[in-house]
gemmi code that builds the backbone of each chain (N, CA, C; Angstrom):
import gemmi

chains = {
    "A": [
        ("UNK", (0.841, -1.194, 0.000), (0.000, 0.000, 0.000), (0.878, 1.245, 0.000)),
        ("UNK", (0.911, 2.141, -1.317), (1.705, 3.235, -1.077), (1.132, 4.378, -0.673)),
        ("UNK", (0.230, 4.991, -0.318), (-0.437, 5.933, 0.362), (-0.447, 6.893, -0.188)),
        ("UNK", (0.194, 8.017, 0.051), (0.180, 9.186, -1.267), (1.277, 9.434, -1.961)),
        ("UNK", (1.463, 9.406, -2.983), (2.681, 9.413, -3.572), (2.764, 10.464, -4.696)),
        ("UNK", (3.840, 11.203, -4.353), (4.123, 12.656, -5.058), (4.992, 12.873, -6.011)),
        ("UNK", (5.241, 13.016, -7.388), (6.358, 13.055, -8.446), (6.185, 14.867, -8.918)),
        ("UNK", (7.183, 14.957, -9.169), (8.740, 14.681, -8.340), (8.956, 15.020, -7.356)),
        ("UNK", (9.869, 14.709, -6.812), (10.404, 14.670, -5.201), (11.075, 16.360, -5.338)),
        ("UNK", (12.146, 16.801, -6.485), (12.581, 17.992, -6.310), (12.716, 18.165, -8.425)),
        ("UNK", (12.529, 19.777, -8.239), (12.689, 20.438, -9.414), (12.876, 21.610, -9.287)),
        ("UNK", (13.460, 22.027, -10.582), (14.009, 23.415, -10.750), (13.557, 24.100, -11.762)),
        ("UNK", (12.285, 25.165, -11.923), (11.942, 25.724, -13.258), (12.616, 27.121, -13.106)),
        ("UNK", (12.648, 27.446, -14.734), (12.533, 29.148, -14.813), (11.441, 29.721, -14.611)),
        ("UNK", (11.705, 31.368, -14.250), (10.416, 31.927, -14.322), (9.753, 32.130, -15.473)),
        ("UNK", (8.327, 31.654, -15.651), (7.620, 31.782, -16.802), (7.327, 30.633, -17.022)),
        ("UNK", (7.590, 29.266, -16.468), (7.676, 28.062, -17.545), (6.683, 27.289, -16.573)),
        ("UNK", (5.978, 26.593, -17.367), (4.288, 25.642, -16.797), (5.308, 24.472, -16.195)),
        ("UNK", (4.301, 23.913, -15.302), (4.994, 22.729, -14.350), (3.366, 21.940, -13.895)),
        ("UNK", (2.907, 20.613, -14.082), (2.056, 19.507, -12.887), (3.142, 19.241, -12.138)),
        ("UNK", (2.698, 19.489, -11.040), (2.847, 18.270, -9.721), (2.003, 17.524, -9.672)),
        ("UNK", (2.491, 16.121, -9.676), (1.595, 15.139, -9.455), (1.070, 14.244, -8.052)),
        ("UNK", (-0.336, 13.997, -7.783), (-0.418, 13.311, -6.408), (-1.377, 12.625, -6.602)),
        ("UNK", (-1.123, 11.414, -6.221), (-1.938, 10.074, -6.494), (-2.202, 9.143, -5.542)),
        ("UNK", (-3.004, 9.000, -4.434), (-3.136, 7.810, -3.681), (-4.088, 6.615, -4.074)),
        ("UNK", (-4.016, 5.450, -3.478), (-4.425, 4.247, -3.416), (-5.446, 4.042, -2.539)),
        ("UNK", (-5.659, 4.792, -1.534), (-6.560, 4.078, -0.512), (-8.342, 5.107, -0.730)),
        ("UNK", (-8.554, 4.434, -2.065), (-10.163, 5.293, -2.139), (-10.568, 7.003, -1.058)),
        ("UNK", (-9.538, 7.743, -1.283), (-9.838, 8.693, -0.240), (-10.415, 9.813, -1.110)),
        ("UNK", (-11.643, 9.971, -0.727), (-12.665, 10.981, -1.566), (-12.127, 12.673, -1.403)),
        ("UNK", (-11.264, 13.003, 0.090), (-10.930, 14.590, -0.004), (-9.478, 14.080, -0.210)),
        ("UNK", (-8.335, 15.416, -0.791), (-7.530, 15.591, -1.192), (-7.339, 16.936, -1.366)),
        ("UNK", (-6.122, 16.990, -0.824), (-5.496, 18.418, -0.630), (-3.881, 19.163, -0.898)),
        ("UNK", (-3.755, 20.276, -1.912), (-2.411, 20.528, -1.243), (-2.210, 21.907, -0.517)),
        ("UNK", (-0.751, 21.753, -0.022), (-0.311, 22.715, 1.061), (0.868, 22.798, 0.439)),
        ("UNK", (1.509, 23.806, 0.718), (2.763, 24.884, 0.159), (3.239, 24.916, 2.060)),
        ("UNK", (4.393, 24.764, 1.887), (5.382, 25.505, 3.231), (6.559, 25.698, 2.926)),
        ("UNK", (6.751, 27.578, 3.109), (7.856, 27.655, 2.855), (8.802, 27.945, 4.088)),
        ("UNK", (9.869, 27.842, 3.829), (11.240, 28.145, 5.020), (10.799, 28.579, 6.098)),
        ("UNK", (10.902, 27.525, 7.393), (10.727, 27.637, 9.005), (8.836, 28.141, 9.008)),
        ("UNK", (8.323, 27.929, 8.213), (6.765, 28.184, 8.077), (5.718, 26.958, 8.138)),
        ("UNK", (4.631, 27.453, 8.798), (3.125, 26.012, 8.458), (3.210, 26.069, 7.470)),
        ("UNK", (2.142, 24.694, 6.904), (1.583, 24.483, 5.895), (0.214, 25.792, 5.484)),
        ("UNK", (0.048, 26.024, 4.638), (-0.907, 26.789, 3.629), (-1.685, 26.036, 3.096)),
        ("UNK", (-2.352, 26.088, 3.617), (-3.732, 25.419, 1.597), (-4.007, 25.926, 0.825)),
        ("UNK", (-3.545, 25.494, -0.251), (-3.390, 25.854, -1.564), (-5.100, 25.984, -2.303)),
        ("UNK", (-5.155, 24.602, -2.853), (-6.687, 24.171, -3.208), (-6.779, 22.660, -3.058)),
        ("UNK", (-8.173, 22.477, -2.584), (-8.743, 21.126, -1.903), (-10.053, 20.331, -3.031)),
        ("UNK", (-10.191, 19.244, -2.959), (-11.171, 18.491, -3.574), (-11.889, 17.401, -2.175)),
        ("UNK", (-13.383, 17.752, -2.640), (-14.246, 16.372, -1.794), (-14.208, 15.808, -2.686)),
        ("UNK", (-14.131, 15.505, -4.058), (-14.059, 14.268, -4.887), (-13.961, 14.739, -6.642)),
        ("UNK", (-14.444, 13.440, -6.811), (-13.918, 13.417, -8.053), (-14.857, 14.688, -8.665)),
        ("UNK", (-14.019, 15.516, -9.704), (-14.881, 16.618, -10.341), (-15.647, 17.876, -9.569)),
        ("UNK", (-15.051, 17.991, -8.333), (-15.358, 19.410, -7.227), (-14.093, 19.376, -6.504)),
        ("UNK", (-13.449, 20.814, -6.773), (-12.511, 21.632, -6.263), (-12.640, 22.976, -5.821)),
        ("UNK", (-12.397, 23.242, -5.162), (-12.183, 24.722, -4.283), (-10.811, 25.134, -3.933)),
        ("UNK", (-11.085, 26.461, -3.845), (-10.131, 27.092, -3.494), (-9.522, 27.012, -1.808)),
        ("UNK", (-8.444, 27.037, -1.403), (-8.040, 27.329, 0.237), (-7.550, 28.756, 0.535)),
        ("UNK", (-6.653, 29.011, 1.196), (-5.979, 30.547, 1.398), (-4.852, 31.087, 0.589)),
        ("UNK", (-4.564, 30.450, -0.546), (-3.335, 30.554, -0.954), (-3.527, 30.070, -2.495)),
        ("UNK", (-4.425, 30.235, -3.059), (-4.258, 29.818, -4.828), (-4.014, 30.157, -5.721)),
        ("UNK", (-4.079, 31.571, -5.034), (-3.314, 32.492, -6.851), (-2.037, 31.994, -7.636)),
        ("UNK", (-2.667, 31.697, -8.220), (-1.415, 30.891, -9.763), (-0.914, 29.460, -10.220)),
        ("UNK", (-2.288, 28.979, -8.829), (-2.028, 27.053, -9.008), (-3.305, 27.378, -9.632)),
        ("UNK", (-3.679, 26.122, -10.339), (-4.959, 25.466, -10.720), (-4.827, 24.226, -10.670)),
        ("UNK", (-6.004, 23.417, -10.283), (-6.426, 21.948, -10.214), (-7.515, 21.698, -11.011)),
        ("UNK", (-7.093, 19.971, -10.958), (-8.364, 19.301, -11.185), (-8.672, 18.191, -10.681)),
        ("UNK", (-9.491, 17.745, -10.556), (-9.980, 16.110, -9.862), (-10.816, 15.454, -10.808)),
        ("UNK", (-10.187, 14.708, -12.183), (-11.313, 14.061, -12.678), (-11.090, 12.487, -12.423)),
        ("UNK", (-10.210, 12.238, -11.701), (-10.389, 10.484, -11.128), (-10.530, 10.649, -9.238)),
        ("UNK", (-10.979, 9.479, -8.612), (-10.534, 9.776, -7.263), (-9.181, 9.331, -6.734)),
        ("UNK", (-8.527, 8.606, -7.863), (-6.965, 8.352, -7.322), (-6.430, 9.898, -7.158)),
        ("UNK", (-6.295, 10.616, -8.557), (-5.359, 11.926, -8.858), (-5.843, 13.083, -8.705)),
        ("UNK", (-4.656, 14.077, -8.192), (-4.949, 15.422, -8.063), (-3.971, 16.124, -8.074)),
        ("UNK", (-3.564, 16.275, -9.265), (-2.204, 17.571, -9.979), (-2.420, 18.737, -9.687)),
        ("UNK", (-1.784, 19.498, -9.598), (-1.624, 20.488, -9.147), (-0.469, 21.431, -10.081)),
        ("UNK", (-1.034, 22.357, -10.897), (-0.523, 23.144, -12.172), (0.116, 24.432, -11.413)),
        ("UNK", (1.345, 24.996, -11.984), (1.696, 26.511, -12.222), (1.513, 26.282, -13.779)),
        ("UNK", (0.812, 27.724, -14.091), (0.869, 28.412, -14.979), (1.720, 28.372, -15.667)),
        ("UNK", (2.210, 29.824, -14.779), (3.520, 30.709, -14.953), (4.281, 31.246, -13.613)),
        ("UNK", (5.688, 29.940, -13.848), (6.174, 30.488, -12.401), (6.782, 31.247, -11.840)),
        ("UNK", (6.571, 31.734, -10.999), (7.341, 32.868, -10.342), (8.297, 32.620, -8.987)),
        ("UNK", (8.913, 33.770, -8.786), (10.280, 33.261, -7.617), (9.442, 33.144, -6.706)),
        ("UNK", (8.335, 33.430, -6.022), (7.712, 33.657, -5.073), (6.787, 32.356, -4.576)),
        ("UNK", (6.905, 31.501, -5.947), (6.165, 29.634, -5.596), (7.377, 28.808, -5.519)),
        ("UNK", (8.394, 29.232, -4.756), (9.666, 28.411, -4.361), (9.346, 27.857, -3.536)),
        ("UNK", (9.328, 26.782, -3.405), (8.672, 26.289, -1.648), (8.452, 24.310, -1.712)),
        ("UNK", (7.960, 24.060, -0.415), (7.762, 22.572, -0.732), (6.666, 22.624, -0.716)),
        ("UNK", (5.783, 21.582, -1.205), (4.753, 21.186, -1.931), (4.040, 19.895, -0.946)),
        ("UNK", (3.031, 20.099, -0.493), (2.739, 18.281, 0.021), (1.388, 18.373, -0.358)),
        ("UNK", (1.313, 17.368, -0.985), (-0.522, 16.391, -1.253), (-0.873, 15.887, 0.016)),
        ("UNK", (-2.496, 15.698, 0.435), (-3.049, 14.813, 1.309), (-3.813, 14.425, 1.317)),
        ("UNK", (-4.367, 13.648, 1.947), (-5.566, 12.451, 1.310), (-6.559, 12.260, 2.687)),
        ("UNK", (-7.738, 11.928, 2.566), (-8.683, 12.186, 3.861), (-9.753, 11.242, 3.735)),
        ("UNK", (-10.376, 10.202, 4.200), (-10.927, 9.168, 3.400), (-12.459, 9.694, 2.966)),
        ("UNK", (-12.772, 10.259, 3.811), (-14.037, 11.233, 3.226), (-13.549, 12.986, 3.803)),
        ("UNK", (-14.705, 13.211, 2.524), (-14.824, 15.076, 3.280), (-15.145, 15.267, 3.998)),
        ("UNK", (-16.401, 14.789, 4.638), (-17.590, 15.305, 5.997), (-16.996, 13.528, 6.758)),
        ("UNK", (-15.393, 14.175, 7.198), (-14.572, 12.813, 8.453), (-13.897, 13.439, 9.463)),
        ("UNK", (-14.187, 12.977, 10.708), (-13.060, 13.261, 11.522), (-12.005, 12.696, 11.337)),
        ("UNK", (-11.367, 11.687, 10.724), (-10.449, 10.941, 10.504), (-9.437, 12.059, 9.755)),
        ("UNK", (-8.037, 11.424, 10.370), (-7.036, 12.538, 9.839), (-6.661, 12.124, 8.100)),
        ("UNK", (-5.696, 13.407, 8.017), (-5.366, 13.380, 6.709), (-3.978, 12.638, 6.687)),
        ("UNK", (-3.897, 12.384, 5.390), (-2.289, 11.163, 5.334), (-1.007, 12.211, 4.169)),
        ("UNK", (-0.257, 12.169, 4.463), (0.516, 13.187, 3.541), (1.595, 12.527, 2.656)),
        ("UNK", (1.835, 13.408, 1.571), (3.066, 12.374, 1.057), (4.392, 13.174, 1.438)),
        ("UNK", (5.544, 12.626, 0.702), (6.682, 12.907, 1.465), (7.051, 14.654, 0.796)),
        ("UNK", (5.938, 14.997, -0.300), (6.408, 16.621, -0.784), (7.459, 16.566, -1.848)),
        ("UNK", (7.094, 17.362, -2.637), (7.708, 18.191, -3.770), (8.564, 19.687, -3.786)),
        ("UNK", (10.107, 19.631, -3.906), (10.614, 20.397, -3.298), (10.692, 21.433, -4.472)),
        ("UNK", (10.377, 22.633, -4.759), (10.358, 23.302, -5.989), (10.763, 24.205, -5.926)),
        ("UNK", (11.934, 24.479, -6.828), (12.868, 25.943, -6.986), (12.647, 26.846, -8.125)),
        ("UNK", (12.655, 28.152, -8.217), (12.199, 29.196, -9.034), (12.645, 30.112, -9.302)),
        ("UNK", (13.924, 29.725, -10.564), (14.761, 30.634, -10.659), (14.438, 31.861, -11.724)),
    ],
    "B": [
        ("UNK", (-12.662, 27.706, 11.486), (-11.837, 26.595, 12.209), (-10.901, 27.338, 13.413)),
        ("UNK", (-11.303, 27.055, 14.038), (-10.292, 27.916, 15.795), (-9.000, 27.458, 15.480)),
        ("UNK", (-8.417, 29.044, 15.830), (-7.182, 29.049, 15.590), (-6.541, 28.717, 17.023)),
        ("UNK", (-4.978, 28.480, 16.877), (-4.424, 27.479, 18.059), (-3.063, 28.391, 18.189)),
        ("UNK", (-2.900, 28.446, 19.025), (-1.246, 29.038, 20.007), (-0.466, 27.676, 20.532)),
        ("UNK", (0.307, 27.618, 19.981), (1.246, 26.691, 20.677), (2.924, 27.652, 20.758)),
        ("UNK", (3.830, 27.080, 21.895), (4.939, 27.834, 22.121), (5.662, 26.930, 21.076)),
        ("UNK", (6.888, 27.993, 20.896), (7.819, 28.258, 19.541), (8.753, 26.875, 19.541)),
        ("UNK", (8.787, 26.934, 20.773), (9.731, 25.807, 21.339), (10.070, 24.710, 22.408)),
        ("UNK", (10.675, 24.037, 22.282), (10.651, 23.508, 24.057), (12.026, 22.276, 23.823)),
        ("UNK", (12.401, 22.340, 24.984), (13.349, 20.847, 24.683), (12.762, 19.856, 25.743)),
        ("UNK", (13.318, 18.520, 25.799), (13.138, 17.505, 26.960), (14.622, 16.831, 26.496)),
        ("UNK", (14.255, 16.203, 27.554), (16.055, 14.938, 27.725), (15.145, 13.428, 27.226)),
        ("UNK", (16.276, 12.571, 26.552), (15.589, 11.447, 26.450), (15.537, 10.732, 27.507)),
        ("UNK", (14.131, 9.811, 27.207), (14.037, 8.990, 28.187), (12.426, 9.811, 28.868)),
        ("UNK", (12.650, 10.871, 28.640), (11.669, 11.513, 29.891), (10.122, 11.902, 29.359)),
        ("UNK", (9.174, 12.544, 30.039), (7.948, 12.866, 29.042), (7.974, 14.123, 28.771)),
        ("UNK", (7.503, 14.116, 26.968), (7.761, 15.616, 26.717), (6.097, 15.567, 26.399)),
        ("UNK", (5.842, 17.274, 27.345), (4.132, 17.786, 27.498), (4.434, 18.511, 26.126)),
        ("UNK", (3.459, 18.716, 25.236), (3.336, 20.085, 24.353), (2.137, 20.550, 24.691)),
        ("UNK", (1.944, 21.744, 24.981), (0.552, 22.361, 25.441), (0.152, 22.985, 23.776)),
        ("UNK", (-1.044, 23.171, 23.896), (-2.087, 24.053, 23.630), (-2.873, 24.612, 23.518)),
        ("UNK", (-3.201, 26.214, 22.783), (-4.336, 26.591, 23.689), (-5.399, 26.694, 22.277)),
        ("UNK", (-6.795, 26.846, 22.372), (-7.583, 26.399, 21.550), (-9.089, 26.994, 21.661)),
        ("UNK", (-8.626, 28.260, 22.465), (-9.493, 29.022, 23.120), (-11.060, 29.442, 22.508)),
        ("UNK", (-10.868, 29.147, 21.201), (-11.772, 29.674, 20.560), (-12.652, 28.069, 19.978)),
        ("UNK", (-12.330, 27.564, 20.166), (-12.899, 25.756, 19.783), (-14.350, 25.912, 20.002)),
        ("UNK", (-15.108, 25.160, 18.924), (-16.243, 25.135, 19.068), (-16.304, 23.890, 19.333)),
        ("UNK", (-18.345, 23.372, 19.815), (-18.367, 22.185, 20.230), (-18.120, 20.702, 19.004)),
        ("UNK", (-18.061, 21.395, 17.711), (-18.018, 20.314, 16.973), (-16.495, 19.724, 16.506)),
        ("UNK", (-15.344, 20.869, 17.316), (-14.294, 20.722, 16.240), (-13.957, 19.749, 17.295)),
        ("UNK", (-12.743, 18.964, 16.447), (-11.483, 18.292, 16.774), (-10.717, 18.429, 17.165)),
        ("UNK", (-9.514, 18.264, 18.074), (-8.212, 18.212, 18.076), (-7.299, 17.460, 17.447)),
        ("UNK", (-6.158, 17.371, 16.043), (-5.369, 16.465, 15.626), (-4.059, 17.133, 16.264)),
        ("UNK", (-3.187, 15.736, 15.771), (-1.752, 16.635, 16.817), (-1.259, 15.683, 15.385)),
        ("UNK", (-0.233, 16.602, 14.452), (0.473, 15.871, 13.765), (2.371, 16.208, 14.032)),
        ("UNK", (3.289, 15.407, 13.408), (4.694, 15.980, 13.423), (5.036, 16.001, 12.202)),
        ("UNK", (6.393, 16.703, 12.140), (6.886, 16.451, 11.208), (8.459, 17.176, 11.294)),
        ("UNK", (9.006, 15.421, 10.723), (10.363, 15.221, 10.969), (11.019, 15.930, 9.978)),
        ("UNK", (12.208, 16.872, 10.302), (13.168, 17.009, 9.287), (12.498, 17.209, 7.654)),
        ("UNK", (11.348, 17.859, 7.677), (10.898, 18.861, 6.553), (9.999, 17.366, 5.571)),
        ("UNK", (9.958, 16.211, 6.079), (9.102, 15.294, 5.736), (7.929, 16.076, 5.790)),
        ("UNK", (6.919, 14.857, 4.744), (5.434, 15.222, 5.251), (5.009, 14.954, 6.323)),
        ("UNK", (4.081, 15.795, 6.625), (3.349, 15.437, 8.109), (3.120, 14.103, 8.435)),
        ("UNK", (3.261, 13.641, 9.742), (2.669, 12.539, 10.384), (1.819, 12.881, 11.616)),
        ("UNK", (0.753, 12.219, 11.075), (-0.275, 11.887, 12.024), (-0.105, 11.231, 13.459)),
        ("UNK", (-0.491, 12.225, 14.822), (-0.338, 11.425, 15.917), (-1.459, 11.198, 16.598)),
        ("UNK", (-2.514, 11.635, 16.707), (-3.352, 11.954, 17.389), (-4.758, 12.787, 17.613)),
        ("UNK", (-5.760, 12.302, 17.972), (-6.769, 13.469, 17.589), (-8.086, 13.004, 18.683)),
        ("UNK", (-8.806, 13.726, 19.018), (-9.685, 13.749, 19.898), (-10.854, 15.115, 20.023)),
        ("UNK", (-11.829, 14.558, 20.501), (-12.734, 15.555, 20.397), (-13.394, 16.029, 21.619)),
        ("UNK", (-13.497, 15.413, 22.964), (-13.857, 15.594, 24.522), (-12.988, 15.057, 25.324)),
        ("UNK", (-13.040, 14.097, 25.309), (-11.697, 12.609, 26.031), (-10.809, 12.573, 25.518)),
        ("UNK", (-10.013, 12.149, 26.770), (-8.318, 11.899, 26.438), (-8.317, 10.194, 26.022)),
        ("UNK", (-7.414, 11.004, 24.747), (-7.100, 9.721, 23.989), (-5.743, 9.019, 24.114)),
        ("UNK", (-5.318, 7.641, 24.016), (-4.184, 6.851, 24.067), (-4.123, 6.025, 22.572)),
        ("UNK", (-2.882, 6.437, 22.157), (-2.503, 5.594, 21.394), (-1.019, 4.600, 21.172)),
        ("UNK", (-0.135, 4.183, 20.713), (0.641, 3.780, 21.022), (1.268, 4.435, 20.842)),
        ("UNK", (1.627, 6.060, 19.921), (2.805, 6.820, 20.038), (2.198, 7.779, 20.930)),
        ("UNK", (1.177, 8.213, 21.331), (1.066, 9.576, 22.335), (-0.142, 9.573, 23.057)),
        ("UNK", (-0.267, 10.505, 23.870), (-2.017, 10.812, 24.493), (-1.922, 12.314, 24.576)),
        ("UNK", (-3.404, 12.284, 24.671), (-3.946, 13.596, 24.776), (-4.832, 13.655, 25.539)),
        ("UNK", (-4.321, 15.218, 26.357), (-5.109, 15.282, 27.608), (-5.829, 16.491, 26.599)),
        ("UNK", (-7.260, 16.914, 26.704), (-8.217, 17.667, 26.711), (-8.936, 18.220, 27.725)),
        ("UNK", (-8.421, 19.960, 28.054), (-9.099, 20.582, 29.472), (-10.825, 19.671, 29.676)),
        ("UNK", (-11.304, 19.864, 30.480), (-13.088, 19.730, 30.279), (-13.369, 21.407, 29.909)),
        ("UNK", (-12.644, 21.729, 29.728), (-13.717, 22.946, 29.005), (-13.009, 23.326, 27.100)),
        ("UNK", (-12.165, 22.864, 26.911), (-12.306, 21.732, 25.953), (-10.867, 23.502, 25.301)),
        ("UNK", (-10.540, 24.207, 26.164), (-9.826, 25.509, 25.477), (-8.662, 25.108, 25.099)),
        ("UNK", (-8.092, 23.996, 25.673), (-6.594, 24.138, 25.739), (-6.418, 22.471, 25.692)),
        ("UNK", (-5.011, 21.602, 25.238), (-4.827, 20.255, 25.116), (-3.390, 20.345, 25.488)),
        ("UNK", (-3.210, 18.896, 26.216), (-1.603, 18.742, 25.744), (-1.640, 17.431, 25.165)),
        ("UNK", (-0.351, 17.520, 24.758), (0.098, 16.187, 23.653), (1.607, 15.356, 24.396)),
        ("UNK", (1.397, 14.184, 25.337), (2.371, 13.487, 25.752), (3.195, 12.302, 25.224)),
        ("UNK", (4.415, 12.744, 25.014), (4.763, 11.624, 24.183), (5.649, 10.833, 26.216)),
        ("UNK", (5.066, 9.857, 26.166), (6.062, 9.565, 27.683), (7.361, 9.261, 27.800)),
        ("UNK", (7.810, 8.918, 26.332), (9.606, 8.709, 26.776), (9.885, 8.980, 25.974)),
        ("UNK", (10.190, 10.076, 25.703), (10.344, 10.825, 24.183), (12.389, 9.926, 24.181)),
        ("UNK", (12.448, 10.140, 22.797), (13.755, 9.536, 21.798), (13.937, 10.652, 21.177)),
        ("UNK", (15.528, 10.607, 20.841), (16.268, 11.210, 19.887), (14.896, 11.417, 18.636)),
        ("UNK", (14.461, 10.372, 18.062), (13.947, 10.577, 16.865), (12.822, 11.142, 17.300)),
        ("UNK", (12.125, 11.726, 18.056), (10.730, 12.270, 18.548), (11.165, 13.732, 18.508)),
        ("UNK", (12.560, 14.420, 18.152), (13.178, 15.783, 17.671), (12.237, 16.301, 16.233)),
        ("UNK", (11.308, 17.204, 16.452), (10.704, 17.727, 15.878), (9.725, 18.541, 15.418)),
        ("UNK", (9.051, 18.792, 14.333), (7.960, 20.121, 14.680), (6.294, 19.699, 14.689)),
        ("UNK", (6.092, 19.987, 16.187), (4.457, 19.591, 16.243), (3.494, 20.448, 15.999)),
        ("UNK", (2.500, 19.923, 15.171), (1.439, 21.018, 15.002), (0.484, 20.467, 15.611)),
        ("UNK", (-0.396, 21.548, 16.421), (-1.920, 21.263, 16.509), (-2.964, 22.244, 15.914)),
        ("UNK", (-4.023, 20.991, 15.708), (-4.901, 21.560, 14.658), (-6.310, 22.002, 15.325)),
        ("UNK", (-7.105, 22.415, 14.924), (-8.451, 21.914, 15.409), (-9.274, 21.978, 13.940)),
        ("UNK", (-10.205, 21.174, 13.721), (-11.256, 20.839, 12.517), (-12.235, 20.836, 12.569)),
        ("UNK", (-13.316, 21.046, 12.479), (-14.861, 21.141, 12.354), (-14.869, 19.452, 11.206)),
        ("UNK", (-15.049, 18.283, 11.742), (-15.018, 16.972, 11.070), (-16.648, 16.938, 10.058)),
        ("UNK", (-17.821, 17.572, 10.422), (-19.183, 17.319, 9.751), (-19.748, 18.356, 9.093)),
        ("UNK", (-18.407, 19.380, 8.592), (-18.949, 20.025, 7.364), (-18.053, 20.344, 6.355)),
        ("UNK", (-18.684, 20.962, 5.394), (-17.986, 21.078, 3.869), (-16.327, 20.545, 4.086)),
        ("UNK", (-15.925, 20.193, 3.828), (-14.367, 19.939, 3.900), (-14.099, 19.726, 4.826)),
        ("UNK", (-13.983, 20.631, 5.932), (-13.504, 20.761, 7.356), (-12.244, 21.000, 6.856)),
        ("UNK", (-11.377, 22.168, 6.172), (-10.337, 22.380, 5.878), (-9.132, 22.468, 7.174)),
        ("UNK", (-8.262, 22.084, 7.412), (-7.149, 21.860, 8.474), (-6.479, 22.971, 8.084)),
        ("UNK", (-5.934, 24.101, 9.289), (-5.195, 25.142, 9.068), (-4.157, 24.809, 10.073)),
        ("UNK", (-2.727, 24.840, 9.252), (-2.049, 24.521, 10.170), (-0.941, 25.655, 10.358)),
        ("UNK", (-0.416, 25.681, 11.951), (0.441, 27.004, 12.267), (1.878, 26.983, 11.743)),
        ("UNK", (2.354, 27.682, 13.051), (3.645, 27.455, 12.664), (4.689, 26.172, 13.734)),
        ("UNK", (3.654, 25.573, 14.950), (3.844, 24.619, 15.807), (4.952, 24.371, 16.952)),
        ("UNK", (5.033, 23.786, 17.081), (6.180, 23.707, 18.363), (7.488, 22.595, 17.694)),
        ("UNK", (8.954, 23.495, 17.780), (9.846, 22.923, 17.661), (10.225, 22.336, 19.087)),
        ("UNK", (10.379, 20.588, 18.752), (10.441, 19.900, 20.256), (12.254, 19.490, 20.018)),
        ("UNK", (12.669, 19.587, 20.756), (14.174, 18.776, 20.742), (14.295, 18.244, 21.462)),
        ("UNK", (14.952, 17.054, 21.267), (14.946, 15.516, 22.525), (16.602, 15.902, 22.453)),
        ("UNK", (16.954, 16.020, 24.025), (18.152, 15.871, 23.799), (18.997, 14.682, 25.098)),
        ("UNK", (20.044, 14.401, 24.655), (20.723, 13.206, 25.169), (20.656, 13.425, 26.395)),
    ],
}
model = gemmi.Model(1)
for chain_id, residues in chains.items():
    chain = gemmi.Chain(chain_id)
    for i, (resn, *xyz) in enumerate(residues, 1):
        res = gemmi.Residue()
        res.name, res.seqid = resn, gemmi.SeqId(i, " ")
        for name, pos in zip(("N", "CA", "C"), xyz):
            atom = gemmi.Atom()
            atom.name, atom.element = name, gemmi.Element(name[0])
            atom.pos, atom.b_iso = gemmi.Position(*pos), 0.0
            res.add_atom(atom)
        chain.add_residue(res)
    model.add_chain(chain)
structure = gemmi.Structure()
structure.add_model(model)
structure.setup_entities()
């Protein structure tokens, strides 16, 4: 069972140039989420899904976009990047939306923005 | 989602129990408490979570005031590898999302 699993682990774009992050779990988990943390900082939420084909926004989305059209996957797009989306990246997975049950994380996407 | 104060820092010695407090002052009756870590810039790990009662699990417990403002998170014999940054959360679990906001948490250091 690999739980959430995040490609790539680390990258380096220029500014201006489109990038997916990819996040994919196994264990049927209907919410899914990512979070941005940068240097000695919490996590942020970026943008969240209760399932397949409904996404929302969190506190922090200007210049990602998503989508959810399976319930395994949920990529997570720059546009156009800027120095200012330097940061690590983590997906998470929640087995339902309306759960107390915690969320499961993957190990993060480390992303540089030169 | 009630926001949470936890201190910046704290150390313990191994072997011994390390408390992490928090305060949660603003908690409503539906939210949660989760307590997650996270090692050395890994993703989060999940330790713990409770909603009235103190919970036991095999890595930690949680004490919850009865007036439900404030928690701590006991690890009882904290290890070298228990060096790290704890967050606590609180969640509203039975609506739209229940989005998790997480701070900036408590750096714990286990030291020899």
């Amino acid at each position: 069972n690999a739980g959430v699993t995040q490609t790539p682990k680390f990258q380096v774009l220029k500014t201006g140039q489109s990038m997916t992050l990819q996040c994919a779990q196994d264990m049927n988990h209907e919410y899914m989420s990512w979070y941005r943390q940068d240097p000695g900082m919490g996590l942020r939420l970026i943008h969240y899904s209760v399932g397949a084909g409904i996404t929302d926004q969190g506190e922090v989305p200007n210049g990602y976009n998503v989508s959810r059209s399976t319930t395994e996957d949920f990529p997570l797009r720059l546009l156009s990047a800027a120095p200012s989306q330097t940061s690590v990246y983590f997906c998470a997975s929640r087995d339902r939306a309306y759960s107390n049950q915690p969320q499961h994380f993957g190990d993060g996407t480390r992303l540089s923005i030169l | 989602d009630a926001k949470t104060t936890q201190p910046t820092s704290m150390d313990c010695a191994e072997g011994r129990a390390a408390n992490l407090p928090c305060n949660h002052s603003t908690i409503s009756g539906n939210e949660y408490v989760y307590w997650y870590r996270q090692i050395h810039s890994q993703g989060p790990q999940y330790i713990i979570h409770g909603l009235k009662n103190n919970e036991t699990n095999e890595m930690a417990s949680l004490i919850i005031t009865e007036d439900r403002k404030s928690s701590t998170l006991i690890l009882p014999h904290a290890t070298l590898r228990d060096t790290a940054v704890y967050y606590c959360i609180v969640r509203v679990a039975n609506t739209n999302a229940g989005k998790s906001t997480f701070g900036d948490g408590t750096t714990l250091t286990v030291k020899p």
